[in-house]
Backbone as XML, in Angstrom:
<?xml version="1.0"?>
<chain id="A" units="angstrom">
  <residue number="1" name="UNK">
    <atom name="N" x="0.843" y="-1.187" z="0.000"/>
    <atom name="CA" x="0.000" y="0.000" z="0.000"/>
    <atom name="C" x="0.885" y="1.246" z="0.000"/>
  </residue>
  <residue number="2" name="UNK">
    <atom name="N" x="0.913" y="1.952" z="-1.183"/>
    <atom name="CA" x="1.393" y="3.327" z="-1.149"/>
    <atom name="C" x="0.377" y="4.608" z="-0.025"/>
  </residue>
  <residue number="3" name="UNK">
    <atom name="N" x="0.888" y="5.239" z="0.690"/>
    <atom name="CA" x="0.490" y="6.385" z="1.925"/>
    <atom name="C" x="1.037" y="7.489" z="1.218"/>
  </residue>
  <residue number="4" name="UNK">
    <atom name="N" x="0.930" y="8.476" z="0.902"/>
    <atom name="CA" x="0.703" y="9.930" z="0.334"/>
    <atom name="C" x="0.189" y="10.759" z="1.468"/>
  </residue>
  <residue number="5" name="UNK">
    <atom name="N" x="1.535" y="11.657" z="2.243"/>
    <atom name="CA" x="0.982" y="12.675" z="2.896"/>
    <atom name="C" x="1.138" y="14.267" z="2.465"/>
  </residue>
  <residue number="6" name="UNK">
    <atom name="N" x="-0.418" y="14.193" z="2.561"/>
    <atom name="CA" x="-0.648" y="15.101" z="1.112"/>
    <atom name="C" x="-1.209" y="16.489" z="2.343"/>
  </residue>
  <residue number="7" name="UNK">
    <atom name="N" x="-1.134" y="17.352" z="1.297"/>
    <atom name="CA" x="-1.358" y="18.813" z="1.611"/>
    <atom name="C" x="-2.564" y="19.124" z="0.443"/>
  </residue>
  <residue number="8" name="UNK">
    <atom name="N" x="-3.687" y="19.435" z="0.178"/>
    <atom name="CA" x="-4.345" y="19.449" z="-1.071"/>
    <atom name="C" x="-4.132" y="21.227" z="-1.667"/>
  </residue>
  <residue number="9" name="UNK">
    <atom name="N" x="-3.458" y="21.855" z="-0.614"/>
    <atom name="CA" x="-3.492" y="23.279" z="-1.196"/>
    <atom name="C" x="-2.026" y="23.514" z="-1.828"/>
  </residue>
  <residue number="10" name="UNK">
    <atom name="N" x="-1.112" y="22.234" z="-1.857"/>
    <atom name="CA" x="0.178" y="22.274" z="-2.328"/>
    <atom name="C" x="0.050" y="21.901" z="-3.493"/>
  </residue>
  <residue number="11" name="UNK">
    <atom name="N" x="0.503" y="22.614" z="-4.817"/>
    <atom name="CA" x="0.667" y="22.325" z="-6.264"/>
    <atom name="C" x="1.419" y="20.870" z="-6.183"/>
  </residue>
  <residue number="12" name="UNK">
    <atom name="N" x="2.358" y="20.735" z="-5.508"/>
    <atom name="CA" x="3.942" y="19.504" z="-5.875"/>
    <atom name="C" x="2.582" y="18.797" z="-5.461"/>
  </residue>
  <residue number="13" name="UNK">
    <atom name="N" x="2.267" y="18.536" z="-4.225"/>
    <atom name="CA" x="1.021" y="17.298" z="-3.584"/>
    <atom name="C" x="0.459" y="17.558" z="-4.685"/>
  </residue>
  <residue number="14" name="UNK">
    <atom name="N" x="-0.368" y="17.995" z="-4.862"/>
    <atom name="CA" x="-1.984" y="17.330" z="-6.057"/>
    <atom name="C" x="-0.761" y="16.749" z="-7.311"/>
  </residue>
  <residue number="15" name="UNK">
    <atom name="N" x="-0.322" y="17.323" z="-7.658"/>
    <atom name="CA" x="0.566" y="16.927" z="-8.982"/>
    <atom name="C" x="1.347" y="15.675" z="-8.569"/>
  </residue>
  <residue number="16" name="UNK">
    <atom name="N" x="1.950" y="15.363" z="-7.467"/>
    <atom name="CA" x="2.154" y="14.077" z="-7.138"/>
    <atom name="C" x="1.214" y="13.113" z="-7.054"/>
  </residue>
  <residue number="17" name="UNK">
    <atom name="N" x="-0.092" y="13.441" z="-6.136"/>
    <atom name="CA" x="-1.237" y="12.682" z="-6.124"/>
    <atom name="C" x="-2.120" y="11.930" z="-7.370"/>
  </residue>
  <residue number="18" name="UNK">
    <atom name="N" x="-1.537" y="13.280" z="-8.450"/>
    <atom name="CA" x="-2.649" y="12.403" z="-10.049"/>
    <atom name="C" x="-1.631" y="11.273" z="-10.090"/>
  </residue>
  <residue number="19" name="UNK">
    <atom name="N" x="-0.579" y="11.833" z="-10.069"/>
    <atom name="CA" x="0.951" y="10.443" z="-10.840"/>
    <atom name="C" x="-0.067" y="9.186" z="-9.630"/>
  </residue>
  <residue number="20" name="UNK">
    <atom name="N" x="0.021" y="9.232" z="-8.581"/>
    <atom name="CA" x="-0.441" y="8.065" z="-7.646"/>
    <atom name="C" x="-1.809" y="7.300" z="-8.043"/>
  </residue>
  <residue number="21" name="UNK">
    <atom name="N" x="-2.441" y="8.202" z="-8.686"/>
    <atom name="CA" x="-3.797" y="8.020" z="-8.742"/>
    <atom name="C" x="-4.038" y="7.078" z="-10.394"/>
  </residue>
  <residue number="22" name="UNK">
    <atom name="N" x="-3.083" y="8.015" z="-11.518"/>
    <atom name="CA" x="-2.864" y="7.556" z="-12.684"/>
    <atom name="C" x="-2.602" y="6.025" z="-12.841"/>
  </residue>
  <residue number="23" name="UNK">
    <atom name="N" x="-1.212" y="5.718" z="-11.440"/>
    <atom name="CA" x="-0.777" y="4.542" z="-11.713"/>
    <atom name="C" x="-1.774" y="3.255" z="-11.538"/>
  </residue>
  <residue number="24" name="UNK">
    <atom name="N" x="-3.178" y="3.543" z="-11.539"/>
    <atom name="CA" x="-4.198" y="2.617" z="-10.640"/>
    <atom name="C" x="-3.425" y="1.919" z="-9.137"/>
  </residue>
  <residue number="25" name="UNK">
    <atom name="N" x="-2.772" y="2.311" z="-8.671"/>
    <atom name="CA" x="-2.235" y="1.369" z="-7.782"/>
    <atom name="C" x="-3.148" y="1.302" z="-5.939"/>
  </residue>
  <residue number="26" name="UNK">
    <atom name="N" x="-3.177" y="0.485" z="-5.534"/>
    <atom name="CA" x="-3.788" y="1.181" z="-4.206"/>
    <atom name="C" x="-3.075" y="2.080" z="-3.280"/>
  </residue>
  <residue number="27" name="UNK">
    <atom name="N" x="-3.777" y="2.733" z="-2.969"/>
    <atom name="CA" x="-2.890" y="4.159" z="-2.301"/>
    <atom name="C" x="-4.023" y="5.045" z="-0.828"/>
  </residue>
  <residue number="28" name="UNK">
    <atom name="N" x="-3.764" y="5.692" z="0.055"/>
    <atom name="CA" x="-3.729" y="5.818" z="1.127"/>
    <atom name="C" x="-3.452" y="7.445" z="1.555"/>
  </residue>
  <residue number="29" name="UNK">
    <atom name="N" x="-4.041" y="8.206" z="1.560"/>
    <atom name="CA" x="-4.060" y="10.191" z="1.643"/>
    <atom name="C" x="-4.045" y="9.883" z="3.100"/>
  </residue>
  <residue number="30" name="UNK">
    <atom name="N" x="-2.810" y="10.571" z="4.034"/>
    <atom name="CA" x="-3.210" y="11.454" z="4.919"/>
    <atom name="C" x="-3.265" y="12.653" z="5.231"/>
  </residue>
  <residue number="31" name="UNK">
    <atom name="N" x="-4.221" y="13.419" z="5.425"/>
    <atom name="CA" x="-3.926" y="14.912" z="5.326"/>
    <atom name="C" x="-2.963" y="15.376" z="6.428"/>
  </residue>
  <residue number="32" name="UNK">
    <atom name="N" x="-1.464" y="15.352" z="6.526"/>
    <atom name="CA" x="-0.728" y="15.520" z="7.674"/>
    <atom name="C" x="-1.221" y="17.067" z="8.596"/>
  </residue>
  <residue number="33" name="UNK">
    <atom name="N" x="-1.587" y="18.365" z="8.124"/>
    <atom name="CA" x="-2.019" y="18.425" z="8.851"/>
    <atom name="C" x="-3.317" y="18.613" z="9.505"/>
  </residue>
  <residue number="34" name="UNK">
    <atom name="N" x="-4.462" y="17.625" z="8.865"/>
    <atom name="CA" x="-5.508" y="17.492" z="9.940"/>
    <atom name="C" x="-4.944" y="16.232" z="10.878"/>
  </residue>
  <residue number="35" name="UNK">
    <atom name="N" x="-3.840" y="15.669" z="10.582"/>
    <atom name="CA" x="-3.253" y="14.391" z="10.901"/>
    <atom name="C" x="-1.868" y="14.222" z="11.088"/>
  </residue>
  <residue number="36" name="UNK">
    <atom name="N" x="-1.000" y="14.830" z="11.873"/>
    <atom name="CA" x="-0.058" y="15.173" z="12.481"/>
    <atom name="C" x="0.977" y="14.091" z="12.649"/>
  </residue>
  <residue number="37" name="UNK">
    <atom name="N" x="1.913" y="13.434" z="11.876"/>
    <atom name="CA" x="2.503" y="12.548" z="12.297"/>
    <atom name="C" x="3.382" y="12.893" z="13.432"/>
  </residue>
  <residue number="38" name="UNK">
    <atom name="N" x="3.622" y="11.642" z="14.554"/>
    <atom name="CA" x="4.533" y="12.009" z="15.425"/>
    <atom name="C" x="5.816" y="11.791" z="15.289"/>
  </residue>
  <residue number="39" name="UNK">
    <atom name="N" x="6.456" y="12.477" z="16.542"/>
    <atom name="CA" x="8.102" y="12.278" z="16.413"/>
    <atom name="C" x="8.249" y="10.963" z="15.848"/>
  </residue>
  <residue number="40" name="UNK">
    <atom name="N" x="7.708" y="9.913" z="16.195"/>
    <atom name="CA" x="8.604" y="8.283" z="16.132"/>
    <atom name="C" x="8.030" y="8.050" z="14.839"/>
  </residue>
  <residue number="41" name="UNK">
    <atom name="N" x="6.878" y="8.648" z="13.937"/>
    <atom name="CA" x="6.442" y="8.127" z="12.570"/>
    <atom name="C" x="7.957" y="9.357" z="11.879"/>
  </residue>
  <residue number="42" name="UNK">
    <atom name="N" x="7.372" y="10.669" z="12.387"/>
    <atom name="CA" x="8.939" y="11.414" z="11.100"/>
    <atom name="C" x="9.853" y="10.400" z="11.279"/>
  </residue>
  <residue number="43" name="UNK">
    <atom name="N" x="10.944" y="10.201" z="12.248"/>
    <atom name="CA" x="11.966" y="9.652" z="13.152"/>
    <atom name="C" x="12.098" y="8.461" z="11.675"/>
  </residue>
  <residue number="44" name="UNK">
    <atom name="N" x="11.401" y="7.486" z="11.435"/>
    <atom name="CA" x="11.313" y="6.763" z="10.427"/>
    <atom name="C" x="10.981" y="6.569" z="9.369"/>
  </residue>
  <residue number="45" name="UNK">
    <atom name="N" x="10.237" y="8.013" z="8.582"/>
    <atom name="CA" x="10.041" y="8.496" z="7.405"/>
    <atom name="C" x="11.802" y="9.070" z="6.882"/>
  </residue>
  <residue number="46" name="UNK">
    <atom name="N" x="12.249" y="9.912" z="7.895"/>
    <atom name="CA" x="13.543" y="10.616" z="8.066"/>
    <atom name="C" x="14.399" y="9.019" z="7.795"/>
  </residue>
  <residue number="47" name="UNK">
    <atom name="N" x="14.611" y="8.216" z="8.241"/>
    <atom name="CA" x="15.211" y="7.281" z="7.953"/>
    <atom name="C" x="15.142" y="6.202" z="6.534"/>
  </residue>
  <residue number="48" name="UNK">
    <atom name="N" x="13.594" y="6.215" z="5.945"/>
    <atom name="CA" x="13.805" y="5.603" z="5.307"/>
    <atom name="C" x="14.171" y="6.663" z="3.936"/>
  </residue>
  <residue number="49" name="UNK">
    <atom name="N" x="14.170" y="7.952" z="4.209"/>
    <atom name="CA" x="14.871" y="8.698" z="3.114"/>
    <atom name="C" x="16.025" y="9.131" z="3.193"/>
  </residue>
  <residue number="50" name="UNK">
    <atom name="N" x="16.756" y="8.404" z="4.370"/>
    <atom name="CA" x="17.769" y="8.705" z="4.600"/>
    <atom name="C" x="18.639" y="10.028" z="4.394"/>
  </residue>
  <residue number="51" name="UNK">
    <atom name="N" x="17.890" y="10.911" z="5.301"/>
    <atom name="CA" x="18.042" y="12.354" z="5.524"/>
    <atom name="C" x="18.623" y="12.628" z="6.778"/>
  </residue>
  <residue number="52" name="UNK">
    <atom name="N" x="18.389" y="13.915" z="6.836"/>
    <atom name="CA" x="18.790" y="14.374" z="8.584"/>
    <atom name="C" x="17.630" y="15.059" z="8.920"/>
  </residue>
  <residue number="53" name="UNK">
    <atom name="N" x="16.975" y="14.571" z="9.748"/>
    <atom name="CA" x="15.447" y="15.616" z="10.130"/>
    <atom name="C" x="15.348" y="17.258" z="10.007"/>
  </residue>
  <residue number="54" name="UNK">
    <atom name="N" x="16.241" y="17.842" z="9.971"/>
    <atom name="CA" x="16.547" y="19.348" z="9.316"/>
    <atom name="C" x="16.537" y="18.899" z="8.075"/>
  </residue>
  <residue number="55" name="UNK">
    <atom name="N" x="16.611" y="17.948" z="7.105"/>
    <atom name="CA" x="16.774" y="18.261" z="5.557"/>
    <atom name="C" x="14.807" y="18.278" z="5.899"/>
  </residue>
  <residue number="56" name="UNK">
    <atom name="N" x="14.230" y="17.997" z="6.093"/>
    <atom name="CA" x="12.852" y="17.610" z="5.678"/>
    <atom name="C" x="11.813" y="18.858" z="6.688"/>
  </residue>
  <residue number="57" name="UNK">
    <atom name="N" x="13.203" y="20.208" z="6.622"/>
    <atom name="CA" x="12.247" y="21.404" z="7.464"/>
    <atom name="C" x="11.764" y="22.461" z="5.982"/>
  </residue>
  <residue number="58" name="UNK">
    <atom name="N" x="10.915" y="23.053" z="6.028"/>
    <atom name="CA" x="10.428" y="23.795" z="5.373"/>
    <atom name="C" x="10.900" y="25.263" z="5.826"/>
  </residue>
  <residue number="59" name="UNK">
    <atom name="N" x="11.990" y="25.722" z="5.649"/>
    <atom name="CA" x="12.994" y="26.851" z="6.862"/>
    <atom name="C" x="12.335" y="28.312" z="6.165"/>
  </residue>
  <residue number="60" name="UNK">
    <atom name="N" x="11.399" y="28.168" z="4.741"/>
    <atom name="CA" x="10.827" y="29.328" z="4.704"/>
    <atom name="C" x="9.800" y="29.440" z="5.232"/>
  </residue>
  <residue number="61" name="UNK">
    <atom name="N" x="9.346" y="28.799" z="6.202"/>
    <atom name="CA" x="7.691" y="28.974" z="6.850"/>
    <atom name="C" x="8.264" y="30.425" z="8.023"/>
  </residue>
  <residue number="62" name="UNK">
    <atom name="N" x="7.110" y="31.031" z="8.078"/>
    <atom name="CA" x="7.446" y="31.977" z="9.118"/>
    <atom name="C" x="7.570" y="31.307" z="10.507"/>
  </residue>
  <residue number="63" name="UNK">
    <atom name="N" x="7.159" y="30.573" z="10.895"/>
    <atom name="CA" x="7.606" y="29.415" z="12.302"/>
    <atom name="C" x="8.967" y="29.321" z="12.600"/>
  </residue>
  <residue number="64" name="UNK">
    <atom name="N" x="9.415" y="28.840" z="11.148"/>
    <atom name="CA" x="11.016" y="28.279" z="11.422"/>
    <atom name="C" x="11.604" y="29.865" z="11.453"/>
  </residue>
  <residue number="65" name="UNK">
    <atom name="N" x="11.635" y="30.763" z="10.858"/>
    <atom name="CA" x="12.311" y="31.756" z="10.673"/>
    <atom name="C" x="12.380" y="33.051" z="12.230"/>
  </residue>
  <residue number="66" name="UNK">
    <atom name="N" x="11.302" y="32.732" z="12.799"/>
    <atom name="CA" x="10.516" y="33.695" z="14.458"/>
    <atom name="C" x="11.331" y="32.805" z="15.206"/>
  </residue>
  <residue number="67" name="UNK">
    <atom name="N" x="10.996" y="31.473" z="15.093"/>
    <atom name="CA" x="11.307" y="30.510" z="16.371"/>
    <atom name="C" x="12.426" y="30.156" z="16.623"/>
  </residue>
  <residue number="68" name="UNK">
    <atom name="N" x="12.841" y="29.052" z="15.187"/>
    <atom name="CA" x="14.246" y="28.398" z="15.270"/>
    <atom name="C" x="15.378" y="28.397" z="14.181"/>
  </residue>
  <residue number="69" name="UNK">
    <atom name="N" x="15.115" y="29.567" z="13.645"/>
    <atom name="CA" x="16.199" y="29.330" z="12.760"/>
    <atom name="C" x="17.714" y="29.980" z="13.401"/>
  </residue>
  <residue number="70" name="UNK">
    <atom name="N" x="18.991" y="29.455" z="12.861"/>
    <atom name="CA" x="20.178" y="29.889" z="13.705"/>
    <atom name="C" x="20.228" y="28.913" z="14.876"/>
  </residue>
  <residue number="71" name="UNK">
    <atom name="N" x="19.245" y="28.370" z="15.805"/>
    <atom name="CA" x="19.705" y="27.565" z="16.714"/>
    <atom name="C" x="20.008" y="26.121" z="16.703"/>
  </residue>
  <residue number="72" name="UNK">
    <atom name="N" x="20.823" y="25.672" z="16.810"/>
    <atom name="CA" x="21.317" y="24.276" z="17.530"/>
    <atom name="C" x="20.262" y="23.512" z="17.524"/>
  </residue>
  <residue number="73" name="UNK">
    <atom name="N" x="19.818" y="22.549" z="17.116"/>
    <atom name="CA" x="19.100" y="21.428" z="17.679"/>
    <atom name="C" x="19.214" y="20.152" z="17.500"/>
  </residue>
  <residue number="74" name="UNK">
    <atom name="N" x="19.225" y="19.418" z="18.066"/>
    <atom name="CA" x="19.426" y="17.598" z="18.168"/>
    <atom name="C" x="18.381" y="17.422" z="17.045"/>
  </residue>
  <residue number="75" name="UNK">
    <atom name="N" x="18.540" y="15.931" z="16.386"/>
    <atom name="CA" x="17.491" y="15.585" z="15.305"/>
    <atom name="C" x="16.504" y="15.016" z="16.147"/>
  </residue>
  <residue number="76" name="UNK">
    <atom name="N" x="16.570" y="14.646" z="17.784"/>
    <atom name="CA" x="15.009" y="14.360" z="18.072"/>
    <atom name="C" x="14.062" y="15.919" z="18.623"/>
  </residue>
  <residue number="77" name="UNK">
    <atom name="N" x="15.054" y="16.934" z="18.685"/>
    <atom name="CA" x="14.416" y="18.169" z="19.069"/>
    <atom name="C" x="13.522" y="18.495" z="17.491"/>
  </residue>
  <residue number="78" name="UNK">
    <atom name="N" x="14.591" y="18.438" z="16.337"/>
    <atom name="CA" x="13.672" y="18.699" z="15.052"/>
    <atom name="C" x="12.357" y="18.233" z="14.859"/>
  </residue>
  <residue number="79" name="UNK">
    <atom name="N" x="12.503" y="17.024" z="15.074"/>
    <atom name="CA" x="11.245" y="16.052" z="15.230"/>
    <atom name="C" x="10.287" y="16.412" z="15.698"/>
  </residue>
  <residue number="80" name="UNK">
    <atom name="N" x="10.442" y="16.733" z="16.722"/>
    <atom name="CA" x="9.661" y="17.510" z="17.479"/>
    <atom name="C" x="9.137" y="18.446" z="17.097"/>
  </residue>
  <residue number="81" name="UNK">
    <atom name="N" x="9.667" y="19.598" z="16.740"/>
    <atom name="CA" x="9.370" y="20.789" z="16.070"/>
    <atom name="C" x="8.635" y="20.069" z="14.802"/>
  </residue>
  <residue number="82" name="UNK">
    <atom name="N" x="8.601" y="19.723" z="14.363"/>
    <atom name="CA" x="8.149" y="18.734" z="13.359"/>
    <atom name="C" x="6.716" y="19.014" z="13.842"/>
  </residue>
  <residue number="83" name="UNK">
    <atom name="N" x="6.949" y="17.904" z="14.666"/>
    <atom name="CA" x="5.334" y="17.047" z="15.572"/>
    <atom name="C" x="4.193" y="18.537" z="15.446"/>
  </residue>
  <residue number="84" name="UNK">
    <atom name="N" x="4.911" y="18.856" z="16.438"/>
    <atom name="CA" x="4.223" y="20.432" z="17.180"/>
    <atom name="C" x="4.084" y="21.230" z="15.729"/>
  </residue>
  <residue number="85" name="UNK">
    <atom name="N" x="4.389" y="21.190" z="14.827"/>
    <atom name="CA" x="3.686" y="22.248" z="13.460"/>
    <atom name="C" x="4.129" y="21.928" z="12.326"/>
  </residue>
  <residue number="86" name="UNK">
    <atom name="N" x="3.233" y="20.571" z="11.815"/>
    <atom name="CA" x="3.338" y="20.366" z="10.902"/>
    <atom name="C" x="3.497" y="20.761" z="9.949"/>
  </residue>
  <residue number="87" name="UNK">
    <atom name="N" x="3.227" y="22.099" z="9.340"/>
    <atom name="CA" x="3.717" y="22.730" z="7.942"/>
    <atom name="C" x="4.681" y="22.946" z="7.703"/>
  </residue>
  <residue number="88" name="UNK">
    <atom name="N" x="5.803" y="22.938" z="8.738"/>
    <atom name="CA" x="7.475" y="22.970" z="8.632"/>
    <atom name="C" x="7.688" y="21.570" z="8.034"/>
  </residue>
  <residue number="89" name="UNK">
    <atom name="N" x="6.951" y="20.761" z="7.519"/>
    <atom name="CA" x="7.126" y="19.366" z="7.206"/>
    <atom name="C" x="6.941" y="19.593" z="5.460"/>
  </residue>
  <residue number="90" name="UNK">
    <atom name="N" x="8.227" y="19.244" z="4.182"/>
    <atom name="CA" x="8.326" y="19.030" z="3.429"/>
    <atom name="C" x="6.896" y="18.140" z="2.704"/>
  </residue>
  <residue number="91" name="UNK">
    <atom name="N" x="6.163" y="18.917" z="1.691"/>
    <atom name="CA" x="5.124" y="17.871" z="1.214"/>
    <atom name="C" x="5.561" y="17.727" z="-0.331"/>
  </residue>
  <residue number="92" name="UNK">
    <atom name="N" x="4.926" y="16.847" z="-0.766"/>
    <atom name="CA" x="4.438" y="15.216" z="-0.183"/>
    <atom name="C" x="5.363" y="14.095" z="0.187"/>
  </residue>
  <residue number="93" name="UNK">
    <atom name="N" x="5.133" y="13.738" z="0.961"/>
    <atom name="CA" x="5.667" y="12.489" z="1.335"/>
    <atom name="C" x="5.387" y="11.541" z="0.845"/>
  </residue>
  <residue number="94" name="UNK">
    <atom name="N" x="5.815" y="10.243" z="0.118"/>
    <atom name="CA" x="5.331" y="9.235" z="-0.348"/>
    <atom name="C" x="6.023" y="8.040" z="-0.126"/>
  </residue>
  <residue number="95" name="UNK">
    <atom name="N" x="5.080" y="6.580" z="0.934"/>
    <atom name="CA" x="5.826" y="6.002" z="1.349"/>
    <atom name="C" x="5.247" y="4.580" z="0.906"/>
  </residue>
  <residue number="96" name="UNK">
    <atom name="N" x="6.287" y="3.377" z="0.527"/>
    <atom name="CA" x="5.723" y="2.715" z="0.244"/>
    <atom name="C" x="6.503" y="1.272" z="1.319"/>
  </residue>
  <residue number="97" name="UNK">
    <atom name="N" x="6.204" y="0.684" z="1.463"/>
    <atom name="CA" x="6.594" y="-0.705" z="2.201"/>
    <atom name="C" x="7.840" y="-0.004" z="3.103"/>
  </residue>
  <residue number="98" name="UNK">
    <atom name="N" x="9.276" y="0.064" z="3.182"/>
    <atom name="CA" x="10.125" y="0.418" z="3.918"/>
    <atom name="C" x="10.370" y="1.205" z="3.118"/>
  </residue>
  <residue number="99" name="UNK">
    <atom name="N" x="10.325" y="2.447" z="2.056"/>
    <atom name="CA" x="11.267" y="2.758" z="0.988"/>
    <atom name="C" x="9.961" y="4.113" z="1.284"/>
  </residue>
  <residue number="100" name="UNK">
    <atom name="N" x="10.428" y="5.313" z="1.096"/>
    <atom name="CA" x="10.243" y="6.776" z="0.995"/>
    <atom name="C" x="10.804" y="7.761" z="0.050"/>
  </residue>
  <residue number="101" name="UNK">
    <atom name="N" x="9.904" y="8.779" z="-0.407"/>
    <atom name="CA" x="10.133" y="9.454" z="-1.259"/>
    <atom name="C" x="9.443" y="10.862" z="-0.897"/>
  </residue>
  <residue number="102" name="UNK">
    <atom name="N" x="10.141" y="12.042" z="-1.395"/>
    <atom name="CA" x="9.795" y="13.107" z="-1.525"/>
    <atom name="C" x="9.245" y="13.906" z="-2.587"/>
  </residue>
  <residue number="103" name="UNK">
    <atom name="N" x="8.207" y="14.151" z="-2.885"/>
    <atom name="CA" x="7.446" y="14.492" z="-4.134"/>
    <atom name="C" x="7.979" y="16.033" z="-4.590"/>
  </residue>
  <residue number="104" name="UNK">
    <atom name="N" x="8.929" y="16.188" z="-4.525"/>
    <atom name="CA" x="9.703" y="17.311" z="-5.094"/>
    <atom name="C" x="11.162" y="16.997" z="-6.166"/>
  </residue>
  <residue number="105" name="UNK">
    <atom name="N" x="10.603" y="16.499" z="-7.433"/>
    <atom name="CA" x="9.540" y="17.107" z="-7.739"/>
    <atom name="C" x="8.940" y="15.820" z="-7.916"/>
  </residue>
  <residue number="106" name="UNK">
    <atom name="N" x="7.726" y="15.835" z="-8.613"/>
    <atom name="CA" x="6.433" y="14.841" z="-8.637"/>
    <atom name="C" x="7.304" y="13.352" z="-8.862"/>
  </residue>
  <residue number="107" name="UNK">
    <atom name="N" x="7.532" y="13.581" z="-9.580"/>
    <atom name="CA" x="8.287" y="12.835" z="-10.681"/>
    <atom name="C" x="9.285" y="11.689" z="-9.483"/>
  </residue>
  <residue number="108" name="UNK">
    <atom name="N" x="9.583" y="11.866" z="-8.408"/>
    <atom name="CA" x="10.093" y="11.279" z="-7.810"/>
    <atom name="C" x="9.623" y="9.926" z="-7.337"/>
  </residue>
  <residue number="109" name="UNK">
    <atom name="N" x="8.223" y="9.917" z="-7.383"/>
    <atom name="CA" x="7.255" y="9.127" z="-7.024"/>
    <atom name="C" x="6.966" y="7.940" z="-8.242"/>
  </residue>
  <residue number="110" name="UNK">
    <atom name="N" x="7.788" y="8.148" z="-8.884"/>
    <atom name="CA" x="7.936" y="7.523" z="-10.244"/>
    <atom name="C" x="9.091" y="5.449" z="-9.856"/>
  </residue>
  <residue number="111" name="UNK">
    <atom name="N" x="9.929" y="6.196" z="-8.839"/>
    <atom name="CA" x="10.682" y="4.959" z="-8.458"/>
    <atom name="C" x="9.910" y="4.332" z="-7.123"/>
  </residue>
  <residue number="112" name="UNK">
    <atom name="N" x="8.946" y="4.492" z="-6.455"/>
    <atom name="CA" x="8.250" y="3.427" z="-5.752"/>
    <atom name="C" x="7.396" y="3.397" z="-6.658"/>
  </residue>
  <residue number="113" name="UNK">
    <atom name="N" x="6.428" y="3.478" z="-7.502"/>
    <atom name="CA" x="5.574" y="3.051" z="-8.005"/>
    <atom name="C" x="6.110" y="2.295" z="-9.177"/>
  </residue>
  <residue number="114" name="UNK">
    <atom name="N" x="7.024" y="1.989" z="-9.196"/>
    <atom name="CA" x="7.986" y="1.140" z="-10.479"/>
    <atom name="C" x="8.612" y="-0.353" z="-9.252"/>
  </residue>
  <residue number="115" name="UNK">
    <atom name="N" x="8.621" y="0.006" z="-8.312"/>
    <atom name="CA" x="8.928" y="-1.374" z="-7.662"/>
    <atom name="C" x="7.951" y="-2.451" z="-7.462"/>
  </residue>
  <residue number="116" name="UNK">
    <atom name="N" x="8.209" y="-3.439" z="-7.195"/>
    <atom name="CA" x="7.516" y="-4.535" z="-7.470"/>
    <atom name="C" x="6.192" y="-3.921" z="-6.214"/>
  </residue>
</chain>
């Protein structure tokens, strides 16, 4: 089952979402934020894209820029910051069995939906 955490007011999301939708495959919308993943779901999204939880901040939101930008933080503090306001969270996310992808651009979503 492909999971798509989608934003519907984000161009990259809907434009990732037709590619998901195109492929007939079964697939899975969460709206992250009416639906907030927590530290320990990023914690392992972050892993299976093998990032650093700062690569997957959105540092132009006015949040990151008032709150935390310039400071120090551990990758479970990011997480956190994560948790607590989701729109600092890179969309779309697209995850399939252990293997993750970032829908920037759409087109990325092109190598899980090509795996078996």
């Amino acid at each position: 089952m492909i999971t798509i955490y989608h934003n519907p007011r984000c161009r990259k999301s809907r434009e990732t979402l037709k590619i998901i939708e195109d492929s007939g495959k079964p697939f899975q919308i969460v709206e992250y934020l009416k639906e907030p993943l927590t530290a320990a779901e990023l914690r392992k999204v972050v892993d299976m894209l093998g990032i650093e939880a700062q690569a997957l901040i959105r540092k132009n939101e006015a949040i990151w820029k008032e709150q935390y930008r310039g400071k120090e933080l551990s990758e479970t503090e990011v997480l956190k910051v994560m948790e607590a306001n989701p729109k600092l969270m890179e969309r779309p996310l697209v995850v399939k069995g252990k293997k993750a992808v970032l829908g920037r651009p759409p087109e990325n979503v092109l190598s899980l939906l090509n795996q078996g």
